[in-house]
C-alpha positions in Angstrom: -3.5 -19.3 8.0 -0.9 -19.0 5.4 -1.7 -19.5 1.7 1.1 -20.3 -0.6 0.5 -19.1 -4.2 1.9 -20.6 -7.5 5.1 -19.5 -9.8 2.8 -19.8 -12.4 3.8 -18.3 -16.3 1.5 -15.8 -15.9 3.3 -14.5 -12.8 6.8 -14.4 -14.4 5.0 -12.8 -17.4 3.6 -10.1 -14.9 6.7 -9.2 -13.7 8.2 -8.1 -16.9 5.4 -5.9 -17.3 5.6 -4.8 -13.8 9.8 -3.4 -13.3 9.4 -2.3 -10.0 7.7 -4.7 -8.2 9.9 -7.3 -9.9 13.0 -5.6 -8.5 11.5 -5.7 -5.2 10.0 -9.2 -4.8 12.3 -10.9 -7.3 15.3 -12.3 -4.6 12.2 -13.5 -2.4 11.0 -15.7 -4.9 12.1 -19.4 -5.3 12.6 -20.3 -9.3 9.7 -22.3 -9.3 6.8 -24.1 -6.8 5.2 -21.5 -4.5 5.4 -18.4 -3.0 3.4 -16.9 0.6 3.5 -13.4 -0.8 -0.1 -12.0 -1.5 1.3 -9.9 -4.4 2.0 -13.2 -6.0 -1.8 -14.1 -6.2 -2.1 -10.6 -8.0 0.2 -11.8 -10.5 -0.8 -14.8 -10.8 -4.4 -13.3 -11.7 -3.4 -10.7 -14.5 -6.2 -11.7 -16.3 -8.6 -10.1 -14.6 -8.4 -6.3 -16.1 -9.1 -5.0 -12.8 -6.2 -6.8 -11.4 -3.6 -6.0 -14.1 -4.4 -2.3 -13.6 -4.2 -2.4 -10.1 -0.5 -3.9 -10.2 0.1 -1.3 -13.2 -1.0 1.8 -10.0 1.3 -0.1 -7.7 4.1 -0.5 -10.0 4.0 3.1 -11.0 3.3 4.8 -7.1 6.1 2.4 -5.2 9.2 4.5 -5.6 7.0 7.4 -3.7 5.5 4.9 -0.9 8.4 4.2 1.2 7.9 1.5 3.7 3.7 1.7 2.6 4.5 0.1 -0.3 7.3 -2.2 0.7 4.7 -3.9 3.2 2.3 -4.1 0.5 5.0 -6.2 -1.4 6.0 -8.4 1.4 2.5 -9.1 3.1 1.8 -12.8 3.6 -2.1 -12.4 4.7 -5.0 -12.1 3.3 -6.4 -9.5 5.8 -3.1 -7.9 6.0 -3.0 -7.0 2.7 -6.0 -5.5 2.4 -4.7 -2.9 5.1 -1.5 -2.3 4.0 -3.5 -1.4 0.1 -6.0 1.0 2.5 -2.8 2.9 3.8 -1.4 2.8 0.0 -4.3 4.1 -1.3 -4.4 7.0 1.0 -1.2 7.7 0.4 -1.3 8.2 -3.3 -4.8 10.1 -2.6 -2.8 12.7 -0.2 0.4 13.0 -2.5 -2.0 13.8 -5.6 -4.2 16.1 -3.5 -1.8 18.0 -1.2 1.5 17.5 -2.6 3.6 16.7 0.3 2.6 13.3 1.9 5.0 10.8 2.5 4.9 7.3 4.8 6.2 7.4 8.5 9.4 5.7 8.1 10.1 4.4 11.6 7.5 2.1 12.1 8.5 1.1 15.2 9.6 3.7 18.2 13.4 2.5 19.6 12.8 3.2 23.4 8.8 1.6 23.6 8.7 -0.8 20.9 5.5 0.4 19.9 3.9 1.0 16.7 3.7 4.2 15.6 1.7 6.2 13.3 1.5 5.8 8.9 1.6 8.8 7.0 3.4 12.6 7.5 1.0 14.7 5.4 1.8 18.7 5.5 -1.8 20.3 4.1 -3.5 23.6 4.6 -0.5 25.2 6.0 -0.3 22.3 9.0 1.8 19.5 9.4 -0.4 16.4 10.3 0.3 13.0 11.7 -2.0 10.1 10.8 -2.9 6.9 11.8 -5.0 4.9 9.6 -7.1 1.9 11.2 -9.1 -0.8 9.4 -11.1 -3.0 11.4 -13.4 -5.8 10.4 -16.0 -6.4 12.3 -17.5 -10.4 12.6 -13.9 -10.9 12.8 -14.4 -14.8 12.7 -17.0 -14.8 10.3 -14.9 -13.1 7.6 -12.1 -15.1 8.0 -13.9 -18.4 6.8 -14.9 -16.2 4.6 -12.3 -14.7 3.1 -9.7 -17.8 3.6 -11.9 -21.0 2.7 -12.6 -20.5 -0.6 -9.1 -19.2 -1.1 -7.7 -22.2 0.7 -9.6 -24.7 -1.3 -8.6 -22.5 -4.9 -4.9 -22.8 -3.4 -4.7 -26.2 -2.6 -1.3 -28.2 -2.8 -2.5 -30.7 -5.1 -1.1 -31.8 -9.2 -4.6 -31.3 -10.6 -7.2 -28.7 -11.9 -10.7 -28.6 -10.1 -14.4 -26.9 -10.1 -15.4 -27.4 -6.4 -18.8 -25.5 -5.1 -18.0 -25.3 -1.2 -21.8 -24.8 1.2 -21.1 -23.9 4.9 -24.6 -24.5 6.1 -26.4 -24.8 9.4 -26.4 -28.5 10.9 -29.6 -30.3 10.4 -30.4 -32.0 13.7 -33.6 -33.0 15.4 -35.9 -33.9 12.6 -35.4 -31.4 10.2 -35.0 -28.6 12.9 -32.4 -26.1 11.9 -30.0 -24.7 14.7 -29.4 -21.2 14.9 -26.8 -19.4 13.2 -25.0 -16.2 14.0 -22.1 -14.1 12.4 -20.5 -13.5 15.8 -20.6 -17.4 17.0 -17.5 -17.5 15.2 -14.7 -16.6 17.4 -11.4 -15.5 16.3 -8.4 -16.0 14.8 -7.3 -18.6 17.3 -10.5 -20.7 16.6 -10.5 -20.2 13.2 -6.8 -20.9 12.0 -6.9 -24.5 14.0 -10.2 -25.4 11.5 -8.5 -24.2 8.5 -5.2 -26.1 9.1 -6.8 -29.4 9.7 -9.0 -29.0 7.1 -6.8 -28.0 4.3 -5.0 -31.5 5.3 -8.2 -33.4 4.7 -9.6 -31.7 2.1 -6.2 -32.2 0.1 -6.6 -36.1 0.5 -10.3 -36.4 -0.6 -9.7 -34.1 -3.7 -6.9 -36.4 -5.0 -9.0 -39.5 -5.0 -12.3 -37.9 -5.5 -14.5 -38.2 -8.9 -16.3 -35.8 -10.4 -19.8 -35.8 -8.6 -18.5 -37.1 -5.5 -19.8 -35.1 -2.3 -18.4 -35.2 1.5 -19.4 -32.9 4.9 -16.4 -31.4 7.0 -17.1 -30.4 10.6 -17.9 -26.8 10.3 -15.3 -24.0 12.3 -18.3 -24.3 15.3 -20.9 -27.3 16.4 -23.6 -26.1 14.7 -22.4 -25.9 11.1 -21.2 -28.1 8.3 -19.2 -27.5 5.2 -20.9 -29.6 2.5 -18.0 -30.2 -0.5 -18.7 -30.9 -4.1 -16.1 -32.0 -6.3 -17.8 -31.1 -10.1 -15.3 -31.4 -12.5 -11.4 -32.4 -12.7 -8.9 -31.2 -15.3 -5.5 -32.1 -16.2 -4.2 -28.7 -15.9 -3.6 -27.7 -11.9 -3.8 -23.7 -13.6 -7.5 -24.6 -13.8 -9.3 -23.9 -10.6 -13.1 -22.7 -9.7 -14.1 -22.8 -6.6 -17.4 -21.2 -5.4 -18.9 -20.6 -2.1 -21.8 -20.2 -0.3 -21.7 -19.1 3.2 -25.0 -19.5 5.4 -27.4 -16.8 5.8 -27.3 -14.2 8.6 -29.4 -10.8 9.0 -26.0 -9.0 10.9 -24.9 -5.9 9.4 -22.0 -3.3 10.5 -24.9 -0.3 9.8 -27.4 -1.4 12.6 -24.5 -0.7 15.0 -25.1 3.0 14.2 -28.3 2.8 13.7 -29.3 1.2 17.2 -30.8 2.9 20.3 -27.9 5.4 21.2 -24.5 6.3 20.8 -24.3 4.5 23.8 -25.6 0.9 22.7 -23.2 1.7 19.9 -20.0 1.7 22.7 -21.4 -1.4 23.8 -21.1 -3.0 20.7 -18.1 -4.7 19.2 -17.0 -1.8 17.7 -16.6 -0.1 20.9 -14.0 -2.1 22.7 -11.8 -1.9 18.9 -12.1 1.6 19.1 -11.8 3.0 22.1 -8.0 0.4 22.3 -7.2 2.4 19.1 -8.1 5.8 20.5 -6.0 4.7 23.7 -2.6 3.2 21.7 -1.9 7.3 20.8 0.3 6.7 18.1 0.3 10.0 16.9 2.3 11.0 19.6 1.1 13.3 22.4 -0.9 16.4 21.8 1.3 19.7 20.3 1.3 22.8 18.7 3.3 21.9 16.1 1.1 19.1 14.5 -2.5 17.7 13.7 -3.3 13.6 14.9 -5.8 12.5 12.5 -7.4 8.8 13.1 -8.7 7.7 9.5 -11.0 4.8 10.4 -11.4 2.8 7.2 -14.7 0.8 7.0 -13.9 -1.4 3.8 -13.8 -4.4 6.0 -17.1 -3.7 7.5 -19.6 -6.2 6.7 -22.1 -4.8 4.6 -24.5 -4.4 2.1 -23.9 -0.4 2.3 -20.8 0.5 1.5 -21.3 4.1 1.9 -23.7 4.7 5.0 -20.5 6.7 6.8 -21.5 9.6 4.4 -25.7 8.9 6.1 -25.9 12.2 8.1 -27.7 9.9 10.6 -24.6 7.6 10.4 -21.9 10.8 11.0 -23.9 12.0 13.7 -23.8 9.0 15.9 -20.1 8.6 14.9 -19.5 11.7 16.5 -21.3 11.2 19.6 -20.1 7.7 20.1 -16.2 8.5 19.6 -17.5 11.7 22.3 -18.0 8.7 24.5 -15.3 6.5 23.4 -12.5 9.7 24.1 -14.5 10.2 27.4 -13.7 6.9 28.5 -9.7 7.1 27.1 -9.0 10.1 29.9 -7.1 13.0 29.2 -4.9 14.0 27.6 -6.9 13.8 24.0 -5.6 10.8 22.0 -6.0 12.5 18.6 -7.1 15.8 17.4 -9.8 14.4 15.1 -10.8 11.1 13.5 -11.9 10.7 10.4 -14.4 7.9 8.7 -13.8 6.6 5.4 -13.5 4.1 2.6 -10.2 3.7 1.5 -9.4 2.7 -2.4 -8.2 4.0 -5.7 -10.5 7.0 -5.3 -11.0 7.2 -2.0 -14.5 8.6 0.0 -14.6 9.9 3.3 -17.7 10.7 5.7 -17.4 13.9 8.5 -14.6 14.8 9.9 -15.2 14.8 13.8 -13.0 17.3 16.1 -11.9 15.7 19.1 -10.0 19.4 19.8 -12.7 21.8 19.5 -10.2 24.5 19.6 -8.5 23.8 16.6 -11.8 23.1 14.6 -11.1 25.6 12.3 -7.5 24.5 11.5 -8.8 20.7 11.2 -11.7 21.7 8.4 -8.9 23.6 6.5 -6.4 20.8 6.2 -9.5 18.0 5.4 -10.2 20.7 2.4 -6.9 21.3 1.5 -6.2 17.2 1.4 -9.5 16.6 -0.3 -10.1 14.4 2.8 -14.0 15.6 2.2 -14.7 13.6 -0.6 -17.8 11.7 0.0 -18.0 7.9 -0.3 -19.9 6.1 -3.9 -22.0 3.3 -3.4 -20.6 0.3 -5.0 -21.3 -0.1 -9.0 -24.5 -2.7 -9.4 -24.7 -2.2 -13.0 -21.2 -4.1 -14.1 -21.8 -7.5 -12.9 -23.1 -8.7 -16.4 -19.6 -7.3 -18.0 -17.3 -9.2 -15.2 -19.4 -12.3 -15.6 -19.0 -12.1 -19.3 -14.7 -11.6 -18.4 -14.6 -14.7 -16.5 -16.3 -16.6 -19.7 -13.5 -15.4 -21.6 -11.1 -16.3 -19.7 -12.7 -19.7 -19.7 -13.5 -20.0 -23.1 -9.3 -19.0 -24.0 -8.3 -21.6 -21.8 -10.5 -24.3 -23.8 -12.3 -25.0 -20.5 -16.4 -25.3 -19.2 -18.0 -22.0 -19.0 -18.4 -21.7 -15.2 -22.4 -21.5 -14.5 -24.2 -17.9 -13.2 -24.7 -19.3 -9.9 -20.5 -20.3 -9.4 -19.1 -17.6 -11.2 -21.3 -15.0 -8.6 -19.8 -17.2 -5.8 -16.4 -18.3 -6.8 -13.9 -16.0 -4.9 -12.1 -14.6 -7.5 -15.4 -13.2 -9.4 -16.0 -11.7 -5.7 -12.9 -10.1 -5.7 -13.0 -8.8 -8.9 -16.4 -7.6 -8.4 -14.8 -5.9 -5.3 -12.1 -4.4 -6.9 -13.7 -3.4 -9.5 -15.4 -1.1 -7.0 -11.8 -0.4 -5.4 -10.9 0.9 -8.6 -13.1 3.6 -9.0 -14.5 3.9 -5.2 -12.8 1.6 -2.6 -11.0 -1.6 -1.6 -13.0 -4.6 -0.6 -11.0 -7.7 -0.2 
């Protein structure tokens, strides 16, 4: 699903501050209505401190990102963009560390067609290739996620809103609930369809609703709803809270690596999204005359443990289940080592894992010299007292209701901040 964001004042404001980007993006904007470019919801949220300094790092690293940063700039998803920051962040991490990173140019390889690999990095007197990869796990489950609350924030409509959005289980058979799990939700191709038809309705009722008013929507499978509260209207169409509650589910990426063995962890849904990576070589075959490092970026994994790459349990059963997974790809190797990590302004990384054991000692050299050994941070708990009190502010300056606890810890923008806040000093999260 596409989500088309605002011209608002604060955006054109943004880009004065904000040269660079502005001479980048500025002949892809129209003069006024709406824009698909996800760098447009960044500026359009400059009042969020976290956001205004994360536009004032991507301002001041573009002219060294090449065509990193000019896919930052012209993404148009939501999951997208979150990658293309992950391979940004990197970046800058490498060119302040080692000196002598730069992006892979030609994206896309004349005779195959393929894509090729992100970042040319020369470290520790080697010249390494790498491909970064960021997966998200639940794949179906994030996107409503990720996209509902945005859609509903985003929505077409000449008014301002405070809308608390509940995707809950259906009730059915005398107050029996039916069960609910994260991976019930298929994919994009399910997904997208809901969302569409959705965003159609949803615009309608909003227009005529009053405040108080309540509806269901068919949830994205048969057995859940999303239950729609309409709490408050406002003149002003800047003025939008929306705040979600997803249902509950005990699924977590760290039980995948924590389960029976390294085995049970192949036959996972990590497995299968691994082991195509591993066999899509985009680092080219093996050589002499260059390292193929896999960074494997687990910001998109869902869970309540951010860090649990840097677990030595967790790094052990990497390592034997990428043994498997490279097993399973047949020779010759597909990279020369992968690396897990969690990509963001200050980047963390858990153990390197040789896939050459020959050139062990060349691959710890360069992850030292790159500071790619950097251990992950577990997200900041203490700060969510501060942001709340930010998003009052901003309330409060606008001459509008101070959004309650319970919405401001659900509305998507709180999350994001909250997440970015983290990305700022440890790593990106949405």
């Amino acid at each position: 699903m596409v989500i088309r964001y605002p011209i608002t004042n604060e955006v054109r404001n943004a880009l004065q501050r904000f040269p660079r980007i502005a001479e980048e993006i500025r002949s892809k904007l129209p003069g006024s209505g709406r824009s698909e470019l996800e760098i447009v919801r960044l500026l359009g949220n400059t009042h969020y401190e976290h956001i205004e300094a994360l536009l004032a790092f991507i301002d001041d690293k573009l002219p060294t990102s090449g065509s990193i940063g000019k896919r930052v700039l012209d993404e148009k998803d939501l999951l997208k963009f979150h990658r293309a920051l992950s391979e940004f962040d990197l970046l800058v991490h490498l060119q302040d560390t080692a000196g002598t990173a730069s992006a892979y140019e030609d994206k896309v390889s004349p005779r195959s067609n393929a894509k090729r690999y992100d970042i040319d990095l020369t470290a520790g007197g080697s010249q390494i290739r790498i491909e970064v990869y960021c997966p998200a796990d639940f794949f179906g489950y994030q996107l409503v996620g990720r996209y509902l609350p945005m859609m509903f924030k985003y929505l077409e409509v000449d008014m301002g809103f405070e809308v608390a959005l509940r995707l809950e289980h259906k009730n059915e058979n005398h107050g029996s609930w039916n069960p609910f799990f994260a991976n019930d939700i298929g994919g994009q191709t399910d997904v997208d369809p809901w969302l569409d038809s959705l965003n159609a309705e949803a615009k309608q009722w909003i227009m005529e609703a009053k405040a108080g008013d309540h509806l269901q929507f068919p949830g994205p499978i048969e057995s859940l709803l999303l239950s729609v509260t309409l709490e408050h209207r406002d003149e002003n169409p800047d003025w939008r809270l929306v705040s979600f509650l997803p249902p509950g589910q005990s699924s977590d990426t760290r039980l995948f690596f924590e389960m029976d063995t390294p085995k049970s962890t192949a036959g996972t849904q990590w497995g299968p999204k691994l082991l195509d990576k591993l066999q899509k070589r985009q680092c080219g075959p093996p050589s002499p005359d260059y390292l193929r490092l896999l960074v494997v970026d687990f910001s998109l994994a869902d869970t309540g443990w951010p860090d649990f790459i840097c677990w030595p349990d967790t790094a052990k059963r990497l390592a034997e289940t990428f043994d498997l997974l490279v097993e399973e790809t047949g020779p010759p190797l597909p990279y020369d080592a992968v690396l897990p990590a969690q990509l963001g302004r200050e980047c963390g990384f858990g153990r390197v894992i040789p896939l050459d054991n020959q050139r062990t000692k060349e691959i710890e050299r360069v992850v030292q010299a790159a500071s790619l050994d950097r251990p992950c941070i577990p997200h900041p708990a203490g700060d969510q007292k501060k942001k709340m009190e930010e998003m009052r502010r901003y309330a409060a300056s606008r001459q509008r209701p101070a959004p309650s606890d319970q919405h401001i810890k659900n509305d998507p923008d709180f999350r994001e901040l909250l997440d970015s806040i983290s990305a700022l000093q440890h790593g990106h999260s949405g």
